[in-house]
Each structure stands twice: as C-alpha cells, then as structure tokens.
py3Dmol code that shows the C-alpha trace and the ligand (Angstrom):
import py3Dmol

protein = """\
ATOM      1  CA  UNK A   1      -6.822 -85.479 197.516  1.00  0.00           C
ATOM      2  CA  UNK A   2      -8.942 -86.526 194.411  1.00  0.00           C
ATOM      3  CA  UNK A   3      -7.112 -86.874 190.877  1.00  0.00           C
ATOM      4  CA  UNK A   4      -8.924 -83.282 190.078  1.00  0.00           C
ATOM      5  CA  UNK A   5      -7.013 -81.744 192.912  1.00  0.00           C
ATOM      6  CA  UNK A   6      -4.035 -83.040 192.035  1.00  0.00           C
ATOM      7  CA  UNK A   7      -3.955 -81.729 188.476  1.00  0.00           C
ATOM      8  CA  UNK A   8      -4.100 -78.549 189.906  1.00  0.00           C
ATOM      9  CA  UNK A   9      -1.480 -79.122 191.928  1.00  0.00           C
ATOM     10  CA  UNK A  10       0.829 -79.634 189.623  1.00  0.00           C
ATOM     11  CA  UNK A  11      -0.518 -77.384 187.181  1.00  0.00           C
ATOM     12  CA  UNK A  12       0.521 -74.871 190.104  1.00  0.00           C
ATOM     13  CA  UNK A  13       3.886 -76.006 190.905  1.00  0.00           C
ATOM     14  CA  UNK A  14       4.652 -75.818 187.490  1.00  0.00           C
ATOM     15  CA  UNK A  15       3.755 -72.649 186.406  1.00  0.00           C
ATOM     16  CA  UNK A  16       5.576 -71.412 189.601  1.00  0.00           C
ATOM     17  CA  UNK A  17       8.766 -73.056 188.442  1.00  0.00           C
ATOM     18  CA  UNK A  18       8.332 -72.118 184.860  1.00  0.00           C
ATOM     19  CA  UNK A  19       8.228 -67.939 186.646  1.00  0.00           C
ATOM     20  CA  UNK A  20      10.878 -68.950 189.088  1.00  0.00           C
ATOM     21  CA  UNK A  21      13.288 -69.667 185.939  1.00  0.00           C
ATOM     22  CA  UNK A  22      11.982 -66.940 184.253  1.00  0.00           C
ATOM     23  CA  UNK A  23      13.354 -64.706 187.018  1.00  0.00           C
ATOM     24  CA  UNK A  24      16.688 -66.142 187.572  1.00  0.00           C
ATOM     25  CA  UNK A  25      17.088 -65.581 183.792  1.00  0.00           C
ATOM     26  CA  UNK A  26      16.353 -62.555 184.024  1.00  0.00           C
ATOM     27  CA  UNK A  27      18.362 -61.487 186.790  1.00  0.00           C
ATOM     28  CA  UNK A  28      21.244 -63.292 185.069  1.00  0.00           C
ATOM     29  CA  UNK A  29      21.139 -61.217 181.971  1.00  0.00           C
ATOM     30  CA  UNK A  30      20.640 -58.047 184.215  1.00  0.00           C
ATOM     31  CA  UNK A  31      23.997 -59.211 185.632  1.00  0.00           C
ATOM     32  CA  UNK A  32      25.635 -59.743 182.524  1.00  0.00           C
ATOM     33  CA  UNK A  33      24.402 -56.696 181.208  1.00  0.00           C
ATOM     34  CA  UNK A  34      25.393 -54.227 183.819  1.00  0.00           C
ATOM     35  CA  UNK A  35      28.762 -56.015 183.906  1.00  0.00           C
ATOM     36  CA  UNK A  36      29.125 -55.418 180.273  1.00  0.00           C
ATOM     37  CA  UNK A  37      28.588 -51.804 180.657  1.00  0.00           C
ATOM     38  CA  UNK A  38      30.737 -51.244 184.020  1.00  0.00           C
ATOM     39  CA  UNK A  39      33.075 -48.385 183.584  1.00  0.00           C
ATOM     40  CA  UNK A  40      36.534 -50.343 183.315  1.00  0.00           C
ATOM     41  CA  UNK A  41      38.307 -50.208 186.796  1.00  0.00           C
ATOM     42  CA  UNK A  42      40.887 -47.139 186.685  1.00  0.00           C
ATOM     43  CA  UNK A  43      42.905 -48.262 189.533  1.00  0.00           C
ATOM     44  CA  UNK A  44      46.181 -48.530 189.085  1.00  0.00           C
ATOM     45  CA  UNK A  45      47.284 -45.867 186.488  1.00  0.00           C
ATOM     46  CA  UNK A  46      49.556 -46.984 183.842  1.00  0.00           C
ATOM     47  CA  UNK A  47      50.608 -45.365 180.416  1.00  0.00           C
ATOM     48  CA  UNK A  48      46.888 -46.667 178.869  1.00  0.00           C
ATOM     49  CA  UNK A  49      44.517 -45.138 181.355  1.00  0.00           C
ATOM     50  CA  UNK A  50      44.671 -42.066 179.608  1.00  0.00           C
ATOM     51  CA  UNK A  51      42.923 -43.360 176.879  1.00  0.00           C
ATOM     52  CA  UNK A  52      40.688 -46.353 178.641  1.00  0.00           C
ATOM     53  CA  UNK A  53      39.057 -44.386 181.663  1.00  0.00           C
ATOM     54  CA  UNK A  54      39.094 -41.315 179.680  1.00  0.00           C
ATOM     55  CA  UNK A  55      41.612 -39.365 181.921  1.00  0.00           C
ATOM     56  CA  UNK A  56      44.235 -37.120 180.461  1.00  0.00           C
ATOM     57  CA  UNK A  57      45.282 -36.198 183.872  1.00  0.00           C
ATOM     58  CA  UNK A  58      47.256 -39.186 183.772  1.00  0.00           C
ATOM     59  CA  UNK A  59      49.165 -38.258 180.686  1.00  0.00           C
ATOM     60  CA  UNK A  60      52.212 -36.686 181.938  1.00  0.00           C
ATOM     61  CA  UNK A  61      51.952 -34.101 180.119  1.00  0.00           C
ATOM     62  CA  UNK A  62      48.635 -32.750 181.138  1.00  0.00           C
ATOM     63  CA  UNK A  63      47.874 -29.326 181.996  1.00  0.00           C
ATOM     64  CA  UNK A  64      51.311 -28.137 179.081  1.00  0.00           C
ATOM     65  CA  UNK A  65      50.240 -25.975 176.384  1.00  0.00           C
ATOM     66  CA  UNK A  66      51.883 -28.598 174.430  1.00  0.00           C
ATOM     67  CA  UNK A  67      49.114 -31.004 175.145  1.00  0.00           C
ATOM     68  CA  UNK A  68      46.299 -28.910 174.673  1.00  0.00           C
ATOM     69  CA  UNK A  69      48.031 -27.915 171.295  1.00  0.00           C
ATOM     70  CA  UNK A  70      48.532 -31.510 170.509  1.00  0.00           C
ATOM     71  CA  UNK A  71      45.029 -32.110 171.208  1.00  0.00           C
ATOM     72  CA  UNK A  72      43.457 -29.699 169.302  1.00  0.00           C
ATOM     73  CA  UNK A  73      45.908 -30.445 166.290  1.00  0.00           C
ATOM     74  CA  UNK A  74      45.152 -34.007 166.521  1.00  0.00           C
ATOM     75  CA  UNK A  75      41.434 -33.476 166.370  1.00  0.00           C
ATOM     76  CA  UNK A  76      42.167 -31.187 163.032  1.00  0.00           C
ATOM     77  CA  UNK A  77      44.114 -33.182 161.129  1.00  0.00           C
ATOM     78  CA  UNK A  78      43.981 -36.907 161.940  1.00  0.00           C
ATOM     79  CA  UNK A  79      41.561 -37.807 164.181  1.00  0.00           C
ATOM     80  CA  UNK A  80      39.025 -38.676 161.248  1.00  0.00           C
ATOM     81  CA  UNK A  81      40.988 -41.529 160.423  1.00  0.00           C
ATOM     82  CA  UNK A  82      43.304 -42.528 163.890  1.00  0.00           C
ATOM     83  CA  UNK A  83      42.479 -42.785 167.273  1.00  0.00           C
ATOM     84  CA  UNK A  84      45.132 -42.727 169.836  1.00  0.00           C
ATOM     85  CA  UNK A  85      44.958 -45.767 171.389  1.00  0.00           C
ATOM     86  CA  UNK A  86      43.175 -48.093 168.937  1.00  0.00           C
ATOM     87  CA  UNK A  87      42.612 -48.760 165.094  1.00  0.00           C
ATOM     88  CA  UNK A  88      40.890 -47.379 163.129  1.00  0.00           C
ATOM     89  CA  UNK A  89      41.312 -46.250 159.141  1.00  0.00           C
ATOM     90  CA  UNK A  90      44.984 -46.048 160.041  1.00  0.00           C
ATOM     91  CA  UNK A  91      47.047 -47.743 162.699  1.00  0.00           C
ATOM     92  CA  UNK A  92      46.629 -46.590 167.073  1.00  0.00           C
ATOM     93  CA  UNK A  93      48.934 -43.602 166.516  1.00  0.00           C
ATOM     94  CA  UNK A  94      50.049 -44.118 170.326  1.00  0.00           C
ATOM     95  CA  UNK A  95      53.935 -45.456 170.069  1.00  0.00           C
ATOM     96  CA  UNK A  96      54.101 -44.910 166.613  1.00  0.00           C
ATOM     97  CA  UNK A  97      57.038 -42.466 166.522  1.00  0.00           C
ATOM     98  CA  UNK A  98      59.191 -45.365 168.650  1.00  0.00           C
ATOM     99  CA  UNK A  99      58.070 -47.635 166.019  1.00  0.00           C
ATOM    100  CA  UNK A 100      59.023 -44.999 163.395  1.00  0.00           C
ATOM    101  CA  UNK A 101      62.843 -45.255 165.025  1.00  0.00           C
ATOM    102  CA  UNK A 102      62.941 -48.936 165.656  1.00  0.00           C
ATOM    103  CA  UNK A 103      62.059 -49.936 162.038  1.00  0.00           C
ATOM    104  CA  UNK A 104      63.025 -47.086 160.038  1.00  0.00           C
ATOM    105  CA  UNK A 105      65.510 -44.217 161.450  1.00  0.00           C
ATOM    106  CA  UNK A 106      65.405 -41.624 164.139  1.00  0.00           C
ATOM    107  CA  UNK A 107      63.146 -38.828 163.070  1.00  0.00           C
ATOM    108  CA  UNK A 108      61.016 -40.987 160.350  1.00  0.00           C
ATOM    109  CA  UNK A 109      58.150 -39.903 161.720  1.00  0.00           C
ATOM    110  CA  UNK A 110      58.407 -36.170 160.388  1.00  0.00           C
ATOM    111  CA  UNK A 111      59.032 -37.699 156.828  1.00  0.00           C
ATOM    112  CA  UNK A 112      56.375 -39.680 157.249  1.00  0.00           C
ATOM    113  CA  UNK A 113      53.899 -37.115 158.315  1.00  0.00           C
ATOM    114  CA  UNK A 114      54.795 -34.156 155.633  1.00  0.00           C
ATOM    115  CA  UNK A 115      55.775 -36.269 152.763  1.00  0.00           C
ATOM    116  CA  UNK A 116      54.901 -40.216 153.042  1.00  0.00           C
ATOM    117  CA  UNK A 117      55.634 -40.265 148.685  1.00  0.00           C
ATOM    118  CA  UNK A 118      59.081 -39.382 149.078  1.00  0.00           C
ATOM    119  CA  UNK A 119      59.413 -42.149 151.419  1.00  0.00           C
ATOM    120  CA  UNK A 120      57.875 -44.812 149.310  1.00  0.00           C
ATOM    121  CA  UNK A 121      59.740 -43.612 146.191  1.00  0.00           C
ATOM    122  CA  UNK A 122      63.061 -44.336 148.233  1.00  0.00           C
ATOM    123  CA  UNK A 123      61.530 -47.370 148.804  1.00  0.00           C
ATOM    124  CA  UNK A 124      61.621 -47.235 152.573  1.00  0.00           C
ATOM    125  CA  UNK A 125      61.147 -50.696 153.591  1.00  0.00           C
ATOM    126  CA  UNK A 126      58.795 -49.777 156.977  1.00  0.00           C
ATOM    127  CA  UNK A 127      56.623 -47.125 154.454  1.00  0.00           C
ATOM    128  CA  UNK A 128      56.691 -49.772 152.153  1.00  0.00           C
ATOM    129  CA  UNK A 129      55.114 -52.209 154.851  1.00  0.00           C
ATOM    130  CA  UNK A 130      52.844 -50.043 156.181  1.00  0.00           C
ATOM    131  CA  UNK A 131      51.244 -49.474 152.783  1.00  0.00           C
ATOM    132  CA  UNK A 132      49.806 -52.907 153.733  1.00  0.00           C
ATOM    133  CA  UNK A 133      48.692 -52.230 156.736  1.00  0.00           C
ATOM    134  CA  UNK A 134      44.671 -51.710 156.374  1.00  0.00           C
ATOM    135  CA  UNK A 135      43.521 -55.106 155.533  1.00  0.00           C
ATOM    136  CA  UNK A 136      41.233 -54.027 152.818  1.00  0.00           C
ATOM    137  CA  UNK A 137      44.348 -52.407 150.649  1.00  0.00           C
ATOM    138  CA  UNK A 138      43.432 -48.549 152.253  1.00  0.00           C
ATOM    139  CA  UNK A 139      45.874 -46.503 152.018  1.00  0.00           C
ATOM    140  CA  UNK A 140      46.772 -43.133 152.361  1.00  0.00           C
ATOM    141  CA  UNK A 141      49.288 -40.868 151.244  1.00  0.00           C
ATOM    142  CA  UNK A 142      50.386 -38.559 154.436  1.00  0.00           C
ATOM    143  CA  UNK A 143      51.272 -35.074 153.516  1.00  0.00           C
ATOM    144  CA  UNK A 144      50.842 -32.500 156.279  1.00  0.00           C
ATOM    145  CA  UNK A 145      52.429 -28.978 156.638  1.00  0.00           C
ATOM    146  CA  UNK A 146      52.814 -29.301 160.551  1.00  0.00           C
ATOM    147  CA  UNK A 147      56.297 -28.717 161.898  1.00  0.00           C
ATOM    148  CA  UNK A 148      58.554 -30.846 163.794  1.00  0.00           C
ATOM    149  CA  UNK A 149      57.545 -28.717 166.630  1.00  0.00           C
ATOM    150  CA  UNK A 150      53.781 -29.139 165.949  1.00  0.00           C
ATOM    151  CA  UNK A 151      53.928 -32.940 165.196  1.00  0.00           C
ATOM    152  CA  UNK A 152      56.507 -33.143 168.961  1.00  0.00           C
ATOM    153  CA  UNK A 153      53.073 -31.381 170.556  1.00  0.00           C
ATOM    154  CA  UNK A 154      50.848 -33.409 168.777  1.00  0.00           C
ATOM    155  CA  UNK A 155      52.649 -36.608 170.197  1.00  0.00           C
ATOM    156  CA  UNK A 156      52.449 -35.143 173.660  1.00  0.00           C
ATOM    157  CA  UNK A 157      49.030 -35.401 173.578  1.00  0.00           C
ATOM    158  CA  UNK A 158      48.328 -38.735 171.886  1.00  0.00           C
ATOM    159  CA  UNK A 159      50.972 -40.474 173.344  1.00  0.00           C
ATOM    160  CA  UNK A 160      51.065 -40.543 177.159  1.00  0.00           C
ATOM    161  CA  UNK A 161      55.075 -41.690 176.801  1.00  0.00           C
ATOM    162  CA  UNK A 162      56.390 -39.412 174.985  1.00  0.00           C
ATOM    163  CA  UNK A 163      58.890 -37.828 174.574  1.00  0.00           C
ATOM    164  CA  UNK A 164      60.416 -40.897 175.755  1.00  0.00           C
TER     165      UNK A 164
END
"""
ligand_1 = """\
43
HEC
C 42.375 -40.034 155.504
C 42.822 -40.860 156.597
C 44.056 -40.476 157.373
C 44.359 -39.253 157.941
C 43.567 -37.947 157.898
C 45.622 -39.439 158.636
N 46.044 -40.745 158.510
Fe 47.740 -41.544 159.294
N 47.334 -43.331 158.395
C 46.234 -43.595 157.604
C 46.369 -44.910 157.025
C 45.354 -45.602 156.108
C 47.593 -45.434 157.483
C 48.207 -46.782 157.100
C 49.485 -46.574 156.279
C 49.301 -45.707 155.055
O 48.300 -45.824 154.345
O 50.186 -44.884 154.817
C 48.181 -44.415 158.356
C 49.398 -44.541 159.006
C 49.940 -43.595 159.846
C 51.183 -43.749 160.598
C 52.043 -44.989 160.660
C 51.632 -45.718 161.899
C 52.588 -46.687 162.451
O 52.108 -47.612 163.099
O 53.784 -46.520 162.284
C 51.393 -42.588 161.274
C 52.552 -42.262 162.195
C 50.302 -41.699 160.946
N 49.432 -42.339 160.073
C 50.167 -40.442 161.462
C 49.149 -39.570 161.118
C 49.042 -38.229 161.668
C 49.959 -37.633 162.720
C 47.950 -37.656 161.064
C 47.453 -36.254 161.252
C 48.411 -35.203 161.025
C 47.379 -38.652 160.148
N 48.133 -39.791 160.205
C 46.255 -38.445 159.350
C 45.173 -42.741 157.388
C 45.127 -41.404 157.745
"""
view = py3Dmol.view(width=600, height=400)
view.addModel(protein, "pdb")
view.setStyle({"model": 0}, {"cartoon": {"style": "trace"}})
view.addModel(ligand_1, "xyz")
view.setStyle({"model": 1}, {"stick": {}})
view.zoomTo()
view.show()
C-alpha cells in the first residue's frame, strides 16, 4: 500500500465514522423526542387521571347531569383564568373547596365564589393570603351569581373527589 493509498484510507474510515455518529445522534434525539411526546401511561387510575390522560370516565361522577352541568359551567365562567388540575391566572381549582374548609370554615368556598370583597373586608385571613397568591401581584375579585347548587355541580366536574 503506497502513502497515496493510505490517505484514502483514512480519508474513508473517517468520513464513515464522522456518518456513523451522525446516525446514532440522530437516532438518539428521535428517541428522546418520541419519548417526550409519549402519551403519559394511564395505568393505574387514581383521582389525577381524569385530568392527565384526558379521561373523565374516571371521575366518579361521570355520566351525572351534575358533571356535565359542572362542565359546561366551568367552561363559562372560570375556565379563562383556572384549569382544573394545574395553574394558571388563578390557583388548580381541583381541592380547593377542602382547602377552603381546612384554612378558612366549612362552606368558604360559596363566599368566596359570589362575594370574595366581603371576605377581604372581614379580613379573612385565607382571602387575605390568597390575594398573594399570583406571583406577579394578579388578583382578582370573585363575584359570581352561581348557587350553592351550581358551584356543588361545578365541583363535581373539576374535582374528581368531590363531594368528599
Ligand atoms: C379573571 C380571572 C379569573 C376568573 C374568571 C376566575 N378566577 Fe378564580 N382566581 C383567580 C385568581 C387570580 C385567583 C387568586 C386569588 C385571588 O385573586 O382572589 C383565584 C382564586 C380562586 C380560588 C381560590 C383557590 C384556592 O386555592 O383556594 C377559587 C376557589 C376560585 N378562584 C374559584 C373560581 C371559580 C369557581 C371561578 C368561576 C366561577 C373563578 N374562580 C373564576 C382568577 C380568576
């Protein structure tokens, strides 16, 4: 083999190592990229599948009028601003009325909903802590005519739990 022949050579074996990475990178980042849009695994059902795998057949409550009232009220009146399960503007609304009773008192929630000012001029102290809630200082001042009945549905629907 004359120094010519070797040049090539190498100039071969490199340029098929240089595609051989190139393919293993890109095989890798076809990996990580169908892995990053896999459908989460809906298994095991708990409480939060509802709102992960996008099936409200596992919300108890499927299938009641109340739940297809709550849902349509929910997508009304606060679903510009909450989501169910995560933040958003305002807080995951999803355990909020048990929150509601732990920190403040046993049917809070209705206050809260219809007339949030009353609650902050009583200086409520889980209103008053909520007010601080969105990081950037957004607030907003909850007053919606639904009933106790119609905020219940509405809480059927976002909140696979409840009632508890
Ligand atoms: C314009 C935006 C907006 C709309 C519409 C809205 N909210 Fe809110 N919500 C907020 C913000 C912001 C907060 C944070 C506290 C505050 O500002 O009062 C909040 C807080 C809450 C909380 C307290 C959450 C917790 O963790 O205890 C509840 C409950 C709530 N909202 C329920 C509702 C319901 C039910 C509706 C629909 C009837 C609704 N909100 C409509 C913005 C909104």
């Amino acid at each position: 083999m004359n120094e010519k022949e070797t040049h090539k050579l190498i100039g071969k074996l490199s340029r098929a190592v240089v595609f051989l990475t190139l393919i293993v990178f890109g095989l890798i980042i076809t990996i990580l990229v169908l892995f990053a849009f896999q459908k989460p695994v809906c298994g095991v059902p708990d409480e939060e599948d509802q709102w992960i795998c996008g099936t409200p057949s596992l919300n108890p409550n499927y299938g009641e009028p109340a739940f297809e009232k709550g849902e349509s009220l929910f997508n009304q009146n606060c679903a510009s601003c909450h989501f169910p399960h995560k933040d958003m503007t305002g807080p995951a609304l999803k355990g909020a009325v048990q929150r509601g009773e732990e920190n403040a008192y046993v049917g809070w929630i209705y206050d809260f909903i219809r007339n949030e000012d009353s609650l902050v001029q009583a200086k409520d102290s889980y209103t008053l802590k909520l007010q601080n809630w969105h990081e950037d200082g957004v607030t907003w001042s909850h007053r919606s005519t639904l009933t106790n009945e119609e905020i219940d549905d509405l809480f059927r629907y976002v909140d696979p739990v409840f009632p508890y």
